[in-house]
C-alpha positions in Angstrom: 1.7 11.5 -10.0 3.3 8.1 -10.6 2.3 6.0 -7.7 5.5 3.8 -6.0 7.3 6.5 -8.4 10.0 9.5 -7.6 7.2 12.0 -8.0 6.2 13.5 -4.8 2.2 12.0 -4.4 -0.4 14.2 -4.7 -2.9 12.4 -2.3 -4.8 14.0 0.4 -2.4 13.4 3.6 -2.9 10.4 5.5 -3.7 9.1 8.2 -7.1 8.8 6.8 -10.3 7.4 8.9 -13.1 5.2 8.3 -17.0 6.2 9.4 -20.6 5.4 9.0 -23.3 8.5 8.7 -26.6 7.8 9.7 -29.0 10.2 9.1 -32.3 8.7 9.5 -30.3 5.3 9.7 -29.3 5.3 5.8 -25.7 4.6 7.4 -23.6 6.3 4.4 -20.0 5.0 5.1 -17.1 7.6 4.4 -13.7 8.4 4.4 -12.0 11.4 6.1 -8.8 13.2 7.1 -7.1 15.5 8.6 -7.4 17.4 11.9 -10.6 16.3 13.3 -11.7 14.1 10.8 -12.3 17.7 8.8 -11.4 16.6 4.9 -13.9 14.8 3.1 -11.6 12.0 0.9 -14.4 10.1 -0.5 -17.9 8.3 0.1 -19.2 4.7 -0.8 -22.7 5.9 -2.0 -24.1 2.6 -0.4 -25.2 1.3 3.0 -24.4 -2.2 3.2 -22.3 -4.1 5.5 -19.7 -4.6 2.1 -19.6 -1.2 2.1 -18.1 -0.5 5.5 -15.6 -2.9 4.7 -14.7 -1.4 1.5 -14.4 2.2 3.6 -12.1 0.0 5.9 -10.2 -1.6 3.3 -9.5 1.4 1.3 -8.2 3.1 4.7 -6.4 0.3 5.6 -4.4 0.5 2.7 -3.6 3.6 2.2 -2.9 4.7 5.8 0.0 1.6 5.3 1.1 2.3 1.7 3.9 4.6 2.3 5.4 1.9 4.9 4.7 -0.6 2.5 6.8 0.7 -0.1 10.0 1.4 2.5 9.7 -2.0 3.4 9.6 -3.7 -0.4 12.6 -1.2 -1.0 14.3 -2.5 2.3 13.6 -6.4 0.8 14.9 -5.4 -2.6 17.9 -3.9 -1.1 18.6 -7.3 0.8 17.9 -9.6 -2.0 20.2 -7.6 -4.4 23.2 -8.0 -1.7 22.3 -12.1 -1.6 22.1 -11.7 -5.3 26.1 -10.3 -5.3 27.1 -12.8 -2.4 29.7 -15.1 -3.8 27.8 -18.4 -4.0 29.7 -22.1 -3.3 28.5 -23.8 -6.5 26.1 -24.8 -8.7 23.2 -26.0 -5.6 22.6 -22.3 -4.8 21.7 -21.9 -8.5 18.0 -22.3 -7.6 18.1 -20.2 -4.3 19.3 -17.6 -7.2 17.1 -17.8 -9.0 13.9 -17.1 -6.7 15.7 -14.2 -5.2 16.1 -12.7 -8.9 12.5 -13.7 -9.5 11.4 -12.0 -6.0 13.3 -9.0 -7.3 11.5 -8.7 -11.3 8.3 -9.1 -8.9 9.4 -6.0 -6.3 11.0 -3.9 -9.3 7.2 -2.5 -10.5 6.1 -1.4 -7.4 8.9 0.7 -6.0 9.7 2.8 -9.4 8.3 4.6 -11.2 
């Protein structure tokens, strides 16, 4: 699996979910998917309140990363037709110049 890459991912299908287990209030926070929550993706091992916003975070992000990456493709798409736009003169040079720099930034993350 190459992630942002042209192989297909491997991942547990998202979207995935966010809880907090409490037997006898240890409050384990965990992450799940699937059809009524029934695929165990992964557990934070603690019970702190950092914990339940890691389980959040980590949700979060990869419930989004799929859209994430349509949308950096969109922006590079966009930037590379400003890129070939026939500029006025020189004074675009520097607007140029950040949209080339905006694209070697995007380039990593949407190939593979």
């Amino acid at each position: 699996m190459i992630l942002g890459g042209m192989m297909e991912s491997k991942h547990t299908p998202t979207p995935w979910k966010a809880h907090t287990f409490e037997p006898e209030q240890s409050k384990e926070h965990y992450i799940t998917a699937g059809i009524n929550d029934q695929i165990p993706v992964a557990h934070t091992g603690r019970w702190d309140t950092a914990s339940a916003a890691d389980a959040a975070f980590i949700v979060k992000a990869c419930n989004e990363y799929e859209e994430l990456i349509h949308e950096l493709r969109m922006a590079d798409g966009l930037l590379r037709d400003l890129l070939n736009f026939k500029w006025a003169d020189d004074d675009d040079a520097h607007l140029r110049e950040c949209v080339n720099e905006r694209l070697v930034a995007i380039e990593p993350l949407i190939s593979g």
